[in-house]
C-alpha positions in Angstrom: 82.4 3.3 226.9 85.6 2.1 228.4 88.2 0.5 226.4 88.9 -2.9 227.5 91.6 -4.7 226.7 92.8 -8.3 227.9 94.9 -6.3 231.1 92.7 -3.4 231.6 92.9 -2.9 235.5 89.4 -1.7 235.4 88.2 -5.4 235.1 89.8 -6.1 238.5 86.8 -4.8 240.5 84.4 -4.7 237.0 82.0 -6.7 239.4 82.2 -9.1 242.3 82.5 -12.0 239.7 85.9 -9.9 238.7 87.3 -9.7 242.5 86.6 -13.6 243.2 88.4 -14.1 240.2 91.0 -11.9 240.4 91.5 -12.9 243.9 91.7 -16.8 243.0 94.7 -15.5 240.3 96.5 -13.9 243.1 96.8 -16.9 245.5 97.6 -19.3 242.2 100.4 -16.6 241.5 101.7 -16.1 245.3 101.9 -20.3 245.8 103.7 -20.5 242.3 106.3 -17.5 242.9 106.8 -18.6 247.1 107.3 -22.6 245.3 110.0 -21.6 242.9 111.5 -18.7 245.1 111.4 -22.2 248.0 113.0 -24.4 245.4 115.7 -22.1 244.8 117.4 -21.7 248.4 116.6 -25.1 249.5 118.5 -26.3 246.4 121.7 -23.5 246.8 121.6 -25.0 250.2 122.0 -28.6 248.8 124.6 -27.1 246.7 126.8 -26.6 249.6 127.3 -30.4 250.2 128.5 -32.5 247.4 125.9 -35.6 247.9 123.1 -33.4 247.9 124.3 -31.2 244.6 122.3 -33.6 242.5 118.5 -32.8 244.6 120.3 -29.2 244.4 120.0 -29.0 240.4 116.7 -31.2 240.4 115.2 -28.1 242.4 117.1 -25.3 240.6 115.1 -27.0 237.3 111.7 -27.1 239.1 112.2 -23.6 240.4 112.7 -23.1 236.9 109.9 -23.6 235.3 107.5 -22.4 238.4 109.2 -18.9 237.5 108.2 -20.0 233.9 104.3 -20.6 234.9 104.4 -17.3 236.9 103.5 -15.0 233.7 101.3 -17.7 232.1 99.1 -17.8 235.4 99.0 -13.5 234.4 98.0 -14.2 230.9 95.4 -16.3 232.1 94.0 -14.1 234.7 94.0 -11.7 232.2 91.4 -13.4 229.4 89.5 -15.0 232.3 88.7 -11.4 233.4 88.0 -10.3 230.3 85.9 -13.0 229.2 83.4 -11.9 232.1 80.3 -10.6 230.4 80.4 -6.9 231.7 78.0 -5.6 229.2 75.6 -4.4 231.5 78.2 -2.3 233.5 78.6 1.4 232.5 82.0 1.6 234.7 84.0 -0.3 237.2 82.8 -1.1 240.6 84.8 0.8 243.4 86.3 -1.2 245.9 84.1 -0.4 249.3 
């Protein structure tokens, strides 16, 4: 039997319960990482003119902690997957 552990990649395509779930991660994590990557050059552009420095720091901080969520939202992909019961599976599914 396969070892799996909370970030085994095996679990990605375990079953098609895996994929959707692994899927949903993947679009959480892209919309997190393009918010705080977005958050950052709108607010160094706001840092070029002195009356918008202060919305320039308020997005630096909220691109902060989006870049913060980003390996939370991994960590949770990674026990959702492995909470899925794959008990009856004797090895991963291969992606068709």
């Amino acid at each position: 039997m396969l070892h799996r552990t909370m970030f085994d990649p095996h679990l990605i395509t375990a079953s098609r319960r895996h994929a959707a779930v692994y899927a949903g991660y993947q679009q959480i994590y892209a919309l997190v990482d393009s918010g705080a990557a977005i958050a950052f050059v709108v607010g160094s552009v706001f840092f070029l003119d002195e009356e918008m420095k202060r919305w320039g720091e308020w997005l630096f901080l909220i691109g902060s902690v989006l870049f913060a969520f980003v390996p939370m939202v991994a960590i949770l992909q990674g026990l959702h997957l492995d909470r899925i019961s794959t008990t009856s599976l004797s090895t991963p599914r291969k992606n068709r």
